[in-house]
Predicted model as a PDB file, atoms N, CA, C, CB and O in Angstrom, pLDDT in the B-factor column:
MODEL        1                                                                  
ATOM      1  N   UNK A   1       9.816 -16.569 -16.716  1.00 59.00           N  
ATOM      2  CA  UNK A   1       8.677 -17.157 -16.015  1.00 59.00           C  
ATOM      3  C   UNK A   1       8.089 -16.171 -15.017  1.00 59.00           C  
ATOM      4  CB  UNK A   1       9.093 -18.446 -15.301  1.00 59.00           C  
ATOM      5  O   UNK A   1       6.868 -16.019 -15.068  1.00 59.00           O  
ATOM      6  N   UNK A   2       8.973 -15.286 -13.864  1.00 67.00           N  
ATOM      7  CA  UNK A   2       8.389 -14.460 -13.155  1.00 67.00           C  
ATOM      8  C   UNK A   2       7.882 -13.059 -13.970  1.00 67.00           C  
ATOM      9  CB  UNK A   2       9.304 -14.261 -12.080  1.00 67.00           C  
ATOM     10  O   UNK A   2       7.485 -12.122 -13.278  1.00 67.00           O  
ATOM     11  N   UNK A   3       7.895 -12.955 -15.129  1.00 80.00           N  
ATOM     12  CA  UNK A   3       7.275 -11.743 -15.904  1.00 80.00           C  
ATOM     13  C   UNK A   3       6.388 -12.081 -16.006  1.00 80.00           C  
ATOM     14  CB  UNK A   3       7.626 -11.236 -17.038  1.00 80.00           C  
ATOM     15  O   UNK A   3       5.574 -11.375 -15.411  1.00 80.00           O  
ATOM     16  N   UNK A   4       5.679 -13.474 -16.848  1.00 86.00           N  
ATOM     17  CA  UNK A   4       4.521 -14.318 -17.121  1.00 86.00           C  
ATOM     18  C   UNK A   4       3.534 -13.962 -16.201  1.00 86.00           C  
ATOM     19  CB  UNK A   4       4.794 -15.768 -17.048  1.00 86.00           C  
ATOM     20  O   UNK A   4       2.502 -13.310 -16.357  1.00 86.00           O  
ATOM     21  N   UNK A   5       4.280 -14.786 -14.678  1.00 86.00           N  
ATOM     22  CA  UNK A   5       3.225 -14.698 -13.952  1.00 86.00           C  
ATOM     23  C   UNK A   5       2.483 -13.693 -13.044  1.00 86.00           C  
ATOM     24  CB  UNK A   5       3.405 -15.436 -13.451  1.00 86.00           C  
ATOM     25  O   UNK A   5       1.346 -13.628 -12.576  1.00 86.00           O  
ATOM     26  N   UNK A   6       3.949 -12.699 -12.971  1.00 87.00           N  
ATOM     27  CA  UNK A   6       3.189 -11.113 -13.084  1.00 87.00           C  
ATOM     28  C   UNK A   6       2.457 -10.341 -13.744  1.00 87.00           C  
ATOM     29  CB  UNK A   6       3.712 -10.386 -13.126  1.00 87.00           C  
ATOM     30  O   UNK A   6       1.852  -9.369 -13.291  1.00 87.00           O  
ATOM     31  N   UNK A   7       2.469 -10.801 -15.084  1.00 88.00           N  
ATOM     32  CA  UNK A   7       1.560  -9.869 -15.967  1.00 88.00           C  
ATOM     33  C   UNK A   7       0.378 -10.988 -15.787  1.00 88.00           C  
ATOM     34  CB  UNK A   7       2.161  -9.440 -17.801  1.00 88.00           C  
ATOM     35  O   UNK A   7      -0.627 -10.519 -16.319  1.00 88.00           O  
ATOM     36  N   UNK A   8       0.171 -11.967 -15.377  1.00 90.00           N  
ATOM     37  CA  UNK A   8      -1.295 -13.070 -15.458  1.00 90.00           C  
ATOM     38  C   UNK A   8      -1.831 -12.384 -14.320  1.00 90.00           C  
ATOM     39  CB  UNK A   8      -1.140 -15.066 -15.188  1.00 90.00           C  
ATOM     40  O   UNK A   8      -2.971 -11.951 -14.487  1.00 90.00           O  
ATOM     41  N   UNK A   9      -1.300 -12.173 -13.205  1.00 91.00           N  
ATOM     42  CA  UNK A   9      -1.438 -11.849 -11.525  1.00 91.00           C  
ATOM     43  C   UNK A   9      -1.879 -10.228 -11.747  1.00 91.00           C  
ATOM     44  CB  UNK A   9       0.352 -12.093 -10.402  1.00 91.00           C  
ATOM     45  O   UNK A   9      -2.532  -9.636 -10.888  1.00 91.00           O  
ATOM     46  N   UNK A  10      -1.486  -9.647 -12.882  1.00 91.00           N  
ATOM     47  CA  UNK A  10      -1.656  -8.071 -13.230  1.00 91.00           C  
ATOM     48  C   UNK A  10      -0.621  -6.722 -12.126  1.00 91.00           C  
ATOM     49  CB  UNK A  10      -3.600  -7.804 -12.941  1.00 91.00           C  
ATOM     50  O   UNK A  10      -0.742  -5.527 -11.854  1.00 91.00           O  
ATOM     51  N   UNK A  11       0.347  -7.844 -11.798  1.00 90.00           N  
ATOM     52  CA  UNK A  11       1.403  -7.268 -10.605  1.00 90.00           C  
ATOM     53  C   UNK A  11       2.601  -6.348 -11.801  1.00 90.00           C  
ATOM     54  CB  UNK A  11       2.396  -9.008  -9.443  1.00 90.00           C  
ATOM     55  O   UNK A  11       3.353  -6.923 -12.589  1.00 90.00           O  
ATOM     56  N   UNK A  12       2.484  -4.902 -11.634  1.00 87.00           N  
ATOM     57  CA  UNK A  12       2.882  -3.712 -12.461  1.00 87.00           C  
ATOM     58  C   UNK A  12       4.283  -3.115 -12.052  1.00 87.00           C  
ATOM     59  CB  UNK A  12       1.780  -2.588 -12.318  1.00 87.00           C  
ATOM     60  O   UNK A  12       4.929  -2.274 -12.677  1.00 87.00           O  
ATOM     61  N   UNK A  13       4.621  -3.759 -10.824  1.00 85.00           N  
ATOM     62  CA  UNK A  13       5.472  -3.057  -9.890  1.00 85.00           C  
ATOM     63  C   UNK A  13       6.649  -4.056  -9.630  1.00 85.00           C  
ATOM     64  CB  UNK A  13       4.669  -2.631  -8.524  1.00 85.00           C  
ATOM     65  O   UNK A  13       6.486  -5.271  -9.739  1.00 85.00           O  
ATOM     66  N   UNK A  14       7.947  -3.436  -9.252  1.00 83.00           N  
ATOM     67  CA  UNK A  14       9.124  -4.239  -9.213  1.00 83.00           C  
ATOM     68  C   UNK A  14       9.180  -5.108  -7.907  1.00 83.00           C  
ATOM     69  CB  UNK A  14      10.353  -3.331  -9.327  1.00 83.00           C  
ATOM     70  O   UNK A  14       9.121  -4.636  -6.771  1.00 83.00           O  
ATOM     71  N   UNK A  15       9.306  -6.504  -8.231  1.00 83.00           N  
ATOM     72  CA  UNK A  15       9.656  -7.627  -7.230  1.00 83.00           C  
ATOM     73  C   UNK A  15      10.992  -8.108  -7.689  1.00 83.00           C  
ATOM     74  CB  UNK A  15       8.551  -8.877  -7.190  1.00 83.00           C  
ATOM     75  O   UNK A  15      11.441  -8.588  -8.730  1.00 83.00           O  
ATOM     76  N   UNK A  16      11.524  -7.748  -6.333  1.00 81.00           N  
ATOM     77  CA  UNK A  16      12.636  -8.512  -5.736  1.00 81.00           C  
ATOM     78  C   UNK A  16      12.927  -9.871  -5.199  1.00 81.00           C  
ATOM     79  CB  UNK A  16      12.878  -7.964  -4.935  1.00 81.00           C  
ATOM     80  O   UNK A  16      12.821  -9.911  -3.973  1.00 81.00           O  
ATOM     81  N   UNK A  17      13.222 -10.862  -5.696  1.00 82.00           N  
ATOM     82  CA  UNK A  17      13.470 -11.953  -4.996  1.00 82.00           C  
ATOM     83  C   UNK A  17      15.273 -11.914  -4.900  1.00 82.00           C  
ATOM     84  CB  UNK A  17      12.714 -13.315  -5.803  1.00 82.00           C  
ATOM     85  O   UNK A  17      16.136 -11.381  -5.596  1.00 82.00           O  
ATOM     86  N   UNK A  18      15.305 -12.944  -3.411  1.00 87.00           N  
ATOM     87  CA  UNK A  18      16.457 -13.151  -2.455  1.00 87.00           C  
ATOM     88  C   UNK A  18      16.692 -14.235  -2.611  1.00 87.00           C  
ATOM     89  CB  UNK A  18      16.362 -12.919  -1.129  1.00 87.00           C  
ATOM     90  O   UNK A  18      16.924 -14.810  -1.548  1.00 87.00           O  
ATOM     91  N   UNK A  19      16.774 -15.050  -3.766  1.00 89.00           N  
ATOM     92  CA  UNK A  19      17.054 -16.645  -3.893  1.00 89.00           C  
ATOM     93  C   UNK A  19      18.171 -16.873  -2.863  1.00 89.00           C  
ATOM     94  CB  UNK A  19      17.583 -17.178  -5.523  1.00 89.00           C  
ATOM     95  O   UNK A  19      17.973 -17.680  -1.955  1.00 89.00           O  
ATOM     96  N   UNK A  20      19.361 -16.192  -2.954  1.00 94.00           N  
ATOM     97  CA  UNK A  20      20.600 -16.813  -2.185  1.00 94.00           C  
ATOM     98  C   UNK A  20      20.561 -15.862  -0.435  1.00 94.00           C  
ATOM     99  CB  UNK A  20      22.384 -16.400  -3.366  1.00 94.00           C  
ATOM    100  O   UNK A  20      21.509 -15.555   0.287  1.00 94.00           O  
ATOM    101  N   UNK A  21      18.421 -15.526  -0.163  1.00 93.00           N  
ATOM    102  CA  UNK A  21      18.802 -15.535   1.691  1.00 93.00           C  
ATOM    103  C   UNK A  21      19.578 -13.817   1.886  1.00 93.00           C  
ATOM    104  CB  UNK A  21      20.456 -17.265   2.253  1.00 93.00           C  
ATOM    105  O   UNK A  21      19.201 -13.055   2.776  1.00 93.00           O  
ATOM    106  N   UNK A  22      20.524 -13.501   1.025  1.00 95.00           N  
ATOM    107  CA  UNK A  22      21.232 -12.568   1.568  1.00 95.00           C  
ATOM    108  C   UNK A  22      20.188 -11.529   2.063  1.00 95.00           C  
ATOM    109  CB  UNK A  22      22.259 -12.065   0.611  1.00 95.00           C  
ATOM    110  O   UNK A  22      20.571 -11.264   3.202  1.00 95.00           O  
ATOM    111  N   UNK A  23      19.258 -10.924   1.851  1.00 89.00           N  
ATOM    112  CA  UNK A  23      18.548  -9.741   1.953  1.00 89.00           C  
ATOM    113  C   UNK A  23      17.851 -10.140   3.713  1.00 89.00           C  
ATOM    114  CB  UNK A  23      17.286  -9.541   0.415  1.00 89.00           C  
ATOM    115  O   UNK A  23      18.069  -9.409   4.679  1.00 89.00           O  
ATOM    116  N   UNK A  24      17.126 -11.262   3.770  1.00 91.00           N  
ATOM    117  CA  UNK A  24      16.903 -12.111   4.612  1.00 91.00           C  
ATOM    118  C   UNK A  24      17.560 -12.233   5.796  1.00 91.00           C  
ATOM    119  CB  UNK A  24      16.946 -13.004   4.108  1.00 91.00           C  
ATOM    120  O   UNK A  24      17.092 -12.131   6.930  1.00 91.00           O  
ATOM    121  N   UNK A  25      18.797 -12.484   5.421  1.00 95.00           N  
ATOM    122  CA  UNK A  25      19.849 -12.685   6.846  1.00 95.00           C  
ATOM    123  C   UNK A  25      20.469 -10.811   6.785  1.00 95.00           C  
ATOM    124  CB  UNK A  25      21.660 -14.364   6.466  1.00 95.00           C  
ATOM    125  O   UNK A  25      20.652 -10.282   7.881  1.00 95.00           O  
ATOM    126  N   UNK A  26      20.684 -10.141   5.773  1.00 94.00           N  
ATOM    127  CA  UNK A  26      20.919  -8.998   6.512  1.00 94.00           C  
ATOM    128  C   UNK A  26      19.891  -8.277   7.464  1.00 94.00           C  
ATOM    129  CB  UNK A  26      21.286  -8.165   5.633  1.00 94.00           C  
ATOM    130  O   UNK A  26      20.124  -7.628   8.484  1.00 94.00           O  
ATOM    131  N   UNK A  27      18.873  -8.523   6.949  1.00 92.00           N  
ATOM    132  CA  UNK A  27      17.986  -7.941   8.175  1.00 92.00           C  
ATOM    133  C   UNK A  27      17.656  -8.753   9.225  1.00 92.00           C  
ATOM    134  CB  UNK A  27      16.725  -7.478   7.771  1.00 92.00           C  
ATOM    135  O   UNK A  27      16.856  -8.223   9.997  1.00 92.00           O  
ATOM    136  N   UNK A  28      18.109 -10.205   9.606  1.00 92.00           N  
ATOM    137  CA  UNK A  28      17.562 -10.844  10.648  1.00 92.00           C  
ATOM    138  C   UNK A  28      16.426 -11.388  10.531  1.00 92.00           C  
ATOM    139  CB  UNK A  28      17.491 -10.186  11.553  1.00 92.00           C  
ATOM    140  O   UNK A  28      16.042 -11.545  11.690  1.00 92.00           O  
ATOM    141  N   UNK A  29      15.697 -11.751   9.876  1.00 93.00           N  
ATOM    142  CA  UNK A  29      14.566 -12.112   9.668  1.00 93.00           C  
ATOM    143  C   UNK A  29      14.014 -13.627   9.828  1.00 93.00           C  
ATOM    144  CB  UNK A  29      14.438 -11.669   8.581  1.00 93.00           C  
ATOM    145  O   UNK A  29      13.959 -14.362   8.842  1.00 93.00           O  
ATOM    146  N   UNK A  30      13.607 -14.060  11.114  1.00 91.00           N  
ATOM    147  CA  UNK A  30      13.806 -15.017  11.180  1.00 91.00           C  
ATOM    148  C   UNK A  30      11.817 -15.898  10.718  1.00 91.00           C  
ATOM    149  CB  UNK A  30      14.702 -15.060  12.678  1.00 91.00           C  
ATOM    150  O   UNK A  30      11.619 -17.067  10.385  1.00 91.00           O  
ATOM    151  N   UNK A  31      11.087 -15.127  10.839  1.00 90.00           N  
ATOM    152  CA  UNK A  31       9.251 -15.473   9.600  1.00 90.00           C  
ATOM    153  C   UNK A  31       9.340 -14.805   9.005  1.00 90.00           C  
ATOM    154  CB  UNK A  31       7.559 -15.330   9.916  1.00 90.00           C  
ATOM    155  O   UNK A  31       9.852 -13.692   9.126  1.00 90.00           O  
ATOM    156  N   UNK A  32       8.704 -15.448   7.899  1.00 87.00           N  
ATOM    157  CA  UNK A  32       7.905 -14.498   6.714  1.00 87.00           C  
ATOM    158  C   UNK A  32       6.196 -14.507   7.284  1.00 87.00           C  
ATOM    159  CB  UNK A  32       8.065 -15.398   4.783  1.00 87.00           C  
ATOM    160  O   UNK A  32       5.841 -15.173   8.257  1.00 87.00           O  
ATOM    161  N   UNK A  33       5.338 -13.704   6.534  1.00 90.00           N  
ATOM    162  CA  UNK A  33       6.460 -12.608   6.081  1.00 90.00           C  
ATOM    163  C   UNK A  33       6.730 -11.377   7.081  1.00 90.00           C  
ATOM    164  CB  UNK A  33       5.988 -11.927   4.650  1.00 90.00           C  
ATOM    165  O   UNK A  33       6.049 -11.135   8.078  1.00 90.00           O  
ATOM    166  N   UNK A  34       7.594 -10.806   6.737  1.00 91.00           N  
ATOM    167  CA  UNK A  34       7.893  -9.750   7.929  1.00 91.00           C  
ATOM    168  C   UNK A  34       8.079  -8.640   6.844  1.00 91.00           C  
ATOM    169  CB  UNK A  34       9.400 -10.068   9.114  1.00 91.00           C  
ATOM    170  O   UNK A  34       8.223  -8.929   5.656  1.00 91.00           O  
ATOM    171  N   UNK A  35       8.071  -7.477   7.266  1.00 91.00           N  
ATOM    172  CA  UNK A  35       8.064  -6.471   6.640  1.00 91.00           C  
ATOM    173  C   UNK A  35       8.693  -5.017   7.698  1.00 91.00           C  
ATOM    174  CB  UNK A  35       6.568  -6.462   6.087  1.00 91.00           C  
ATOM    175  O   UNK A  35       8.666  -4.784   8.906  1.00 91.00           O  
ATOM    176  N   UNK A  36       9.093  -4.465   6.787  1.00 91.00           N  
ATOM    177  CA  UNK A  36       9.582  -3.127   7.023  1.00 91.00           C  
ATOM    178  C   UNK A  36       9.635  -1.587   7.138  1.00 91.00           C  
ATOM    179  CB  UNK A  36       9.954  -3.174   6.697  1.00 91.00           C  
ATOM    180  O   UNK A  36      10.544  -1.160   6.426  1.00 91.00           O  
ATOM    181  N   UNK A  37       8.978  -0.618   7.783  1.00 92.00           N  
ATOM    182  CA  UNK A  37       8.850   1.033   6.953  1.00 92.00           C  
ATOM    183  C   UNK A  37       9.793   1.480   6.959  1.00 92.00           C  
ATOM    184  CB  UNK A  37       8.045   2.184   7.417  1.00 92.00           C  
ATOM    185  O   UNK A  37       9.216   2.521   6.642  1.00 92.00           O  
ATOM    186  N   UNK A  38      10.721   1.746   7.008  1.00 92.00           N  
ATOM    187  CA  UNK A  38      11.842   2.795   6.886  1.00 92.00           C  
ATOM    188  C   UNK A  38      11.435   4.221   6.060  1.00 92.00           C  
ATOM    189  CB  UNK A  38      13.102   2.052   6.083  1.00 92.00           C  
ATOM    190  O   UNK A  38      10.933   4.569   4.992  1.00 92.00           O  
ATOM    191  N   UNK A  39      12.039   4.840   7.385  1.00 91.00           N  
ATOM    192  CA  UNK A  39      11.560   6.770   7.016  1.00 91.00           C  
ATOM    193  C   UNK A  39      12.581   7.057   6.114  1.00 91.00           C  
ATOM    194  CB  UNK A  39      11.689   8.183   8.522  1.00 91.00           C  
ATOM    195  O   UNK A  39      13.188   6.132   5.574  1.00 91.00           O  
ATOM    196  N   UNK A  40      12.887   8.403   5.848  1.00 89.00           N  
ATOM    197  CA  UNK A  40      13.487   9.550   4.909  1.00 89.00           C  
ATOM    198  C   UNK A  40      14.835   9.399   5.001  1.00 89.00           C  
ATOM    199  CB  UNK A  40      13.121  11.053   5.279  1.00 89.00           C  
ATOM    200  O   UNK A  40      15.613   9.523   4.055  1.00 89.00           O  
ATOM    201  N   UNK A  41      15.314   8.960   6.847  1.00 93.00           N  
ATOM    202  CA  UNK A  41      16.318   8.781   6.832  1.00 93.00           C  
ATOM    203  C   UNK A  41      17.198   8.014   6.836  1.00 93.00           C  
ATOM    204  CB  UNK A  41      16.421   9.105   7.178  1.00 93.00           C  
ATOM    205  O   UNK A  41      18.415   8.198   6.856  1.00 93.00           O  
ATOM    206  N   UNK A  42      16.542   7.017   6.816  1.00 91.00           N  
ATOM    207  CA  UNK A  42      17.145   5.259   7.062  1.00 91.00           C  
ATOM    208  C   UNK A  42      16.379   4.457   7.878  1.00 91.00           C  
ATOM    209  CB  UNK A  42      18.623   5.090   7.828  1.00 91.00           C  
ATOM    210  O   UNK A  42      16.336   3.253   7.626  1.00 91.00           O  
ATOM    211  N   UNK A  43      15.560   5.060   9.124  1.00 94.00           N  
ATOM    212  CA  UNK A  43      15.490   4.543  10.411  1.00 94.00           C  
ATOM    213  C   UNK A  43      14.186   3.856  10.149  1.00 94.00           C  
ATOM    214  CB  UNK A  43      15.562   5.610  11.648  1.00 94.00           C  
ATOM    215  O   UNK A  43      13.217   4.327   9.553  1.00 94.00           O  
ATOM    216  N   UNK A  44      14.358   2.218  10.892  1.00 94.00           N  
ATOM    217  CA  UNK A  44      13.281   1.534  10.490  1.00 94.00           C  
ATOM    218  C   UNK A  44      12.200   1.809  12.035  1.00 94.00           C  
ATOM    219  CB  UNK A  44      13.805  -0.226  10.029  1.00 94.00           C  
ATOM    220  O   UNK A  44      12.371   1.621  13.240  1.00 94.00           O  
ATOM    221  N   UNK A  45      11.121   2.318  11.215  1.00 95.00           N  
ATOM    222  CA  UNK A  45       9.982   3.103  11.861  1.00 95.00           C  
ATOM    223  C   UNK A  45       8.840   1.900  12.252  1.00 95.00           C  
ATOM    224  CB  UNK A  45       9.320   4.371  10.696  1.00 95.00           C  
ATOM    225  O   UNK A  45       7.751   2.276  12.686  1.00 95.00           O  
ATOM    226  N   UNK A  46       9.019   0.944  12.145  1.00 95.00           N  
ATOM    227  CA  UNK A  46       8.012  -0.200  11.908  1.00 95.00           C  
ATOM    228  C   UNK A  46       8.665  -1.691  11.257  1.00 95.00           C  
ATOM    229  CB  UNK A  46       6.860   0.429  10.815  1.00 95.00           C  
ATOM    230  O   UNK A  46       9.155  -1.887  10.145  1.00 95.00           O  
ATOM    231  N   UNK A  47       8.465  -2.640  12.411  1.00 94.00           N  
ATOM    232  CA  UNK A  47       8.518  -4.114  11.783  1.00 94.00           C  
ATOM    233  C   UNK A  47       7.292  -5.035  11.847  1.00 94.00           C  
ATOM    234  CB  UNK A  47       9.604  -4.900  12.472  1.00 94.00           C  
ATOM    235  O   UNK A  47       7.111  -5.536  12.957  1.00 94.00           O  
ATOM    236  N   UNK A  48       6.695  -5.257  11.196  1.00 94.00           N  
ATOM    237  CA  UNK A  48       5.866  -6.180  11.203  1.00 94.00           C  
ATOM    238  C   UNK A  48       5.945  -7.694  10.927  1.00 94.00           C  
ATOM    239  CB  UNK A  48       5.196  -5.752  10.581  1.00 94.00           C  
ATOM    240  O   UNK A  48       6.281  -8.270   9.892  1.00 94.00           O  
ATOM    241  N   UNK A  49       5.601  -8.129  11.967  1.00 93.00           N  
ATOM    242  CA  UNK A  49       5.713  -9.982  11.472  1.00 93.00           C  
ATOM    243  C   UNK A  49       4.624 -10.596  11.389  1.00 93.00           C  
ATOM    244  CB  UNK A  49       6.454 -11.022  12.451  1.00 93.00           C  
ATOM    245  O   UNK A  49       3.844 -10.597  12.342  1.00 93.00           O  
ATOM    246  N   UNK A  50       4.302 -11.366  10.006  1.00 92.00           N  
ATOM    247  CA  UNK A  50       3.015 -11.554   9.952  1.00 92.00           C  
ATOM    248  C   UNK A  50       2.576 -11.118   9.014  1.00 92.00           C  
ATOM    249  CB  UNK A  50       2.404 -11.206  10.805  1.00 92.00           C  
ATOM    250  O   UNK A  50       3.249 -10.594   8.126  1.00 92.00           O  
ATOM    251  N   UNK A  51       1.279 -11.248   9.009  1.00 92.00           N  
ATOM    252  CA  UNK A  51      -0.041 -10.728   8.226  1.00 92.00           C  
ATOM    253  C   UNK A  51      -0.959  -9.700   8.916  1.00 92.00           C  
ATOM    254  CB  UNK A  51      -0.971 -11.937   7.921  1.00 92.00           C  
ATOM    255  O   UNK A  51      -1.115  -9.636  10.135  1.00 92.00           O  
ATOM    256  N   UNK A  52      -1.420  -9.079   8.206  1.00 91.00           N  
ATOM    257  CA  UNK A  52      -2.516  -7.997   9.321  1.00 91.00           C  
ATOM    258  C   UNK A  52      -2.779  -6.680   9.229  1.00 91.00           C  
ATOM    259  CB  UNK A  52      -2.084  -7.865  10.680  1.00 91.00           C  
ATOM    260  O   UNK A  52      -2.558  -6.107   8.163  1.00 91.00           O  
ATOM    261  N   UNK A  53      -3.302  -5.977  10.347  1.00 91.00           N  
ATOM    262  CA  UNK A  53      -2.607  -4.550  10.614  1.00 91.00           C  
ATOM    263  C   UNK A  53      -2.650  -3.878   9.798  1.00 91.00           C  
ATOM    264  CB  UNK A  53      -1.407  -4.426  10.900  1.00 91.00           C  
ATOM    265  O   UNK A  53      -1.855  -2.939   9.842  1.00 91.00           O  
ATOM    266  N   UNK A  54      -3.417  -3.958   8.822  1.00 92.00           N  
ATOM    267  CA  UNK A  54      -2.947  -2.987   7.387  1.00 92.00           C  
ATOM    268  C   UNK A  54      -3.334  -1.304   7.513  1.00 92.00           C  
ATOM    269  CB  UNK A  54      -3.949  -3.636   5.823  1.00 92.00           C  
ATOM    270  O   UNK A  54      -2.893  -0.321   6.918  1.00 92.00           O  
ATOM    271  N   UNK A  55      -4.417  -1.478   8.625  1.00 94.00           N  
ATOM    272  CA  UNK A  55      -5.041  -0.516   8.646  1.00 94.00           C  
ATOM    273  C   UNK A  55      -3.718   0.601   9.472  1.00 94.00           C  
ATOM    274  CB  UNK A  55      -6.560  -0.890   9.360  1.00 94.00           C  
ATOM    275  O   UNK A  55      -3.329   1.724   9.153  1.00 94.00           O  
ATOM    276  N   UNK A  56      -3.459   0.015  10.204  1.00 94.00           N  
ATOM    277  CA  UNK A  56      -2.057   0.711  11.348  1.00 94.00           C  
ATOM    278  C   UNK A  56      -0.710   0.844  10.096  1.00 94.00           C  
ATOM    279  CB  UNK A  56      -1.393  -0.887  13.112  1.00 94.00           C  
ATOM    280  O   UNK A  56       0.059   1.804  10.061  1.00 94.00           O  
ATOM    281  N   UNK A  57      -0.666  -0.131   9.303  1.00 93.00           N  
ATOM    282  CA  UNK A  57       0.471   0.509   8.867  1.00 93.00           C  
ATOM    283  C   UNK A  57       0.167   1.735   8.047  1.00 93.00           C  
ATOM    284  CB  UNK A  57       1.275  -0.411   8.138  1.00 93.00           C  
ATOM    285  O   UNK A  57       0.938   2.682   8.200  1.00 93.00           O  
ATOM    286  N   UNK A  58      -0.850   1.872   7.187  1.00 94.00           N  
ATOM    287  CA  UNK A  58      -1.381   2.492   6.126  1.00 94.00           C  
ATOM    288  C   UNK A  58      -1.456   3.910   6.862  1.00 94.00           C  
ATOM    289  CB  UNK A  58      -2.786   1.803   5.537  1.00 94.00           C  
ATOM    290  O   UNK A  58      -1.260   4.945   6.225  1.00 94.00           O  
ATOM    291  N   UNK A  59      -1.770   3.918   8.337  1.00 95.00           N  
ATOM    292  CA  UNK A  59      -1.980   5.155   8.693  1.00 95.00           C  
ATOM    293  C   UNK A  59      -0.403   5.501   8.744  1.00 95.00           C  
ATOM    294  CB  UNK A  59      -2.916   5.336  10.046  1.00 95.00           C  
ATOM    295  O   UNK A  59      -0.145   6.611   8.278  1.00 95.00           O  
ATOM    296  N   UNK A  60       0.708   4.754   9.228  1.00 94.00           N  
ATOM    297  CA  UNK A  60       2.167   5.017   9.446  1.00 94.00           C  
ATOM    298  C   UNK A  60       2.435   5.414   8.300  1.00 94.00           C  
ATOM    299  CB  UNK A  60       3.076   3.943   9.893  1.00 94.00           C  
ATOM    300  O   UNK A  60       2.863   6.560   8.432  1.00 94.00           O  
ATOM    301  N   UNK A  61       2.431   5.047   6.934  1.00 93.00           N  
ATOM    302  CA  UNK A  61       2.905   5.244   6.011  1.00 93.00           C  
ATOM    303  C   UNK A  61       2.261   7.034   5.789  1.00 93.00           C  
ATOM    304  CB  UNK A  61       2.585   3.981   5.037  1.00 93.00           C  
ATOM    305  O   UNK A  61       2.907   8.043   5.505  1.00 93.00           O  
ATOM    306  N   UNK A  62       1.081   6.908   5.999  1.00 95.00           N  
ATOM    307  CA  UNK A  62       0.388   8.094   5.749  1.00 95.00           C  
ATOM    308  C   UNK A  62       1.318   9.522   6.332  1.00 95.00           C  
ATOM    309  CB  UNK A  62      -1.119   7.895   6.510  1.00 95.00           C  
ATOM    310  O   UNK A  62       1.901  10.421   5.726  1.00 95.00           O  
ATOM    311  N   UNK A  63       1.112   9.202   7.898  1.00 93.00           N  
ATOM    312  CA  UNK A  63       1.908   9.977   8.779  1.00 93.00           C  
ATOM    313  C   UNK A  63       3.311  10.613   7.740  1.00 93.00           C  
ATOM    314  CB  UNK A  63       2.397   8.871  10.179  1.00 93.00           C  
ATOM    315  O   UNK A  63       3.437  11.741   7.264  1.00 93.00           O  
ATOM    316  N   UNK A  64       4.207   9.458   7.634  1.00 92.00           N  
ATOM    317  CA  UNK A  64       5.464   9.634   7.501  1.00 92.00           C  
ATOM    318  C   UNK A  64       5.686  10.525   5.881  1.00 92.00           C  
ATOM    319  CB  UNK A  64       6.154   8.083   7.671  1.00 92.00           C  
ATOM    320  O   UNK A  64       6.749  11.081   5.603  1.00 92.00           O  
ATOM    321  N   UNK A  65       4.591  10.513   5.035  1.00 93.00           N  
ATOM    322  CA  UNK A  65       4.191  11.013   4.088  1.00 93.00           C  
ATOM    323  C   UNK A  65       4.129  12.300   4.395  1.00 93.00           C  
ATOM    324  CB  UNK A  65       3.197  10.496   3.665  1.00 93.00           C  
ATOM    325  O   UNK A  65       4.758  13.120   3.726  1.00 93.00           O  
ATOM    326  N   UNK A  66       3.318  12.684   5.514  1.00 92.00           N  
ATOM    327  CA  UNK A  66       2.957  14.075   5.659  1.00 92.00           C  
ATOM    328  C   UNK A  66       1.610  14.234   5.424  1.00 92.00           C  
ATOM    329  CB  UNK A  66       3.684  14.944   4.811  1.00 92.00           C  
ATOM    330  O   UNK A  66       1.231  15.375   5.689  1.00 92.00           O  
ATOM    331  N   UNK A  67       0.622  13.379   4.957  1.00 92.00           N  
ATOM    332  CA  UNK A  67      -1.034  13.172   4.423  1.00 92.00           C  
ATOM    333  C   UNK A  67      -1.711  12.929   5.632  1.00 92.00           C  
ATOM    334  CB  UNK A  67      -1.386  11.808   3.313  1.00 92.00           C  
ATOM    335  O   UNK A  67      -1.316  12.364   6.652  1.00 92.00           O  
ATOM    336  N   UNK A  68      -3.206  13.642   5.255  1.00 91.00           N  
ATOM    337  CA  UNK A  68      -4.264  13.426   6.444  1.00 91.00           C  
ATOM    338  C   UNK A  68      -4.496  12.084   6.383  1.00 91.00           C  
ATOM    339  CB  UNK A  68      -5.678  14.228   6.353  1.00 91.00           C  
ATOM    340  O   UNK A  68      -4.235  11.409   5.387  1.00 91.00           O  
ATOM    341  N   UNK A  69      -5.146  11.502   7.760  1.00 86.00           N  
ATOM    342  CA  UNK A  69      -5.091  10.511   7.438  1.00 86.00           C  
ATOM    343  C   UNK A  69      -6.926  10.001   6.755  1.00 86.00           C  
ATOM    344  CB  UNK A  69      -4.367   9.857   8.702  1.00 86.00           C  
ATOM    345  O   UNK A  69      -7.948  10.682   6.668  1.00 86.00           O  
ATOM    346  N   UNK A  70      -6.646   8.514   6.383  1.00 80.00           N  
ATOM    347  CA  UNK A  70      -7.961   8.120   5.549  1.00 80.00           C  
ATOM    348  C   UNK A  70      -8.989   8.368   5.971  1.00 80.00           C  
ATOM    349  CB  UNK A  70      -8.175   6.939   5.274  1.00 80.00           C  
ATOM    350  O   UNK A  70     -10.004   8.070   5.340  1.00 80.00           O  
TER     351      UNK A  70                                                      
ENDMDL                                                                          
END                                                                             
């Protein structure tokens, strides 16, 4: 069923679901959605809670890439 509705949605890329929470409670996560950057070396460079911001993360991601930015 989640292949279906990825290929209807045209979503190309690997999703992870956490049915049993674990991924969830290892990071503490107490809203969705929240999100994460983690650099080269582990270290989480950015948490976001919420919706938004895309423009700020996009430049972080950029940065941490090594790319000019947009």
């Amino acid at each position: 069923l989640l292949s279906k509705n990825m290929k209807r949605l045209g979503v190309d890329y690997p999703v992870a679901q956490d049915n049993e929470l674990a991924t969830f409670e290892a990071w503490d996560v107490k809203v969705w959605p929240t999100s994460f950057l983690i650099d080269q070396n582990g270290n989480i460079v950015q948490r976001r809670i919420g919706e938004g911001h895309y423009e700020e993360t996009e430049a972080l991601i950029r940065r941490l890439l090594g790319l000019p930015a947009a």
